[in-house]
C-alpha positions as CSV (number, residue, x, y, z in Angstrom):
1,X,12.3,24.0,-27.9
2,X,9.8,24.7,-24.6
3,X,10.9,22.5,-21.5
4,X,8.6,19.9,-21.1
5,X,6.6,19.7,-18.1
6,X,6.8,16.7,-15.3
7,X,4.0,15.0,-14.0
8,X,3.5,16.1,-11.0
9,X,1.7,12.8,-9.2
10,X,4.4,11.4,-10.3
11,X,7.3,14.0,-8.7
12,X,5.5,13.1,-5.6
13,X,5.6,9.4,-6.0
14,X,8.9,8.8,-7.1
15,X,12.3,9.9,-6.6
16,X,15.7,9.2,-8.3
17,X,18.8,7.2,-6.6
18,X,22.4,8.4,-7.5
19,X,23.0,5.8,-10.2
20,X,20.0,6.8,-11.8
21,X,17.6,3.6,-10.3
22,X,13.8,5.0,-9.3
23,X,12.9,4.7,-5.9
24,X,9.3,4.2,-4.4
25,X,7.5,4.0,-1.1
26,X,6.1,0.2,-0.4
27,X,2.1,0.1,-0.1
28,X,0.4,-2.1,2.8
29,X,2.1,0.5,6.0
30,X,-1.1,2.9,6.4
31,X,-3.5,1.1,8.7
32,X,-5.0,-2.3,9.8
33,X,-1.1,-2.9,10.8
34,X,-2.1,-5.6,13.7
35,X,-2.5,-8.4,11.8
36,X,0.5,-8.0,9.9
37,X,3.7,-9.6,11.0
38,X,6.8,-7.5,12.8
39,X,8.7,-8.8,9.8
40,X,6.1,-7.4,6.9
41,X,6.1,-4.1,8.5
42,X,9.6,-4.0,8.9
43,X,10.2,-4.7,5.1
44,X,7.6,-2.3,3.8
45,X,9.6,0.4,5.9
46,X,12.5,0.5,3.1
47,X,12.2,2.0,-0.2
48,X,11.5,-0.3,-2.8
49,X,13.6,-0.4,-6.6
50,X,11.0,-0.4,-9.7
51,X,12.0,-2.8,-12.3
52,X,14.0,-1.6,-15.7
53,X,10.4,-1.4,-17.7
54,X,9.0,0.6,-15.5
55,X,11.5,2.5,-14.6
56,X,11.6,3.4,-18.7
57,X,7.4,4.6,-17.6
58,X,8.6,6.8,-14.9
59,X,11.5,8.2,-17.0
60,X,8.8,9.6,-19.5
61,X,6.3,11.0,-16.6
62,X,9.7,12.9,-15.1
63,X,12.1,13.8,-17.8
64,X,14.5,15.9,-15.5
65,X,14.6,13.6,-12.9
């Protein structure tokens, strides 16, 4: 059988923990960042966990991940 080919927006958005968990970048950091608490921007900073159903999407867009 041919190797099946990942999505590549989707390489770039997502990457895979050690236990197999998908990890993502948190939206809202980019700009208009002065009306937004020290606390918000301070939790966007860390990576964010996607939840098991669609972490079963990603799974399909990246099947060698």
């Amino acid at each position: 059988m041919p190797k099946i080919k990942t999505k590549k927006s989707a390489s770039k958005r997502f990457s895979f923990t050690g236990t197999g968990k998908v990890k993502y970048k948190k939206q809202g950091l980019r700009h208009i960042l002065t009306k937004k608490s020290s606390k918000r921007k301070r939790s966007l900073r860390h990576a964010g966990i996607l939840t098991k159903p669609e972490q079963v999407r990603v799974k399909e867009l990246m099947p060698y991940g």
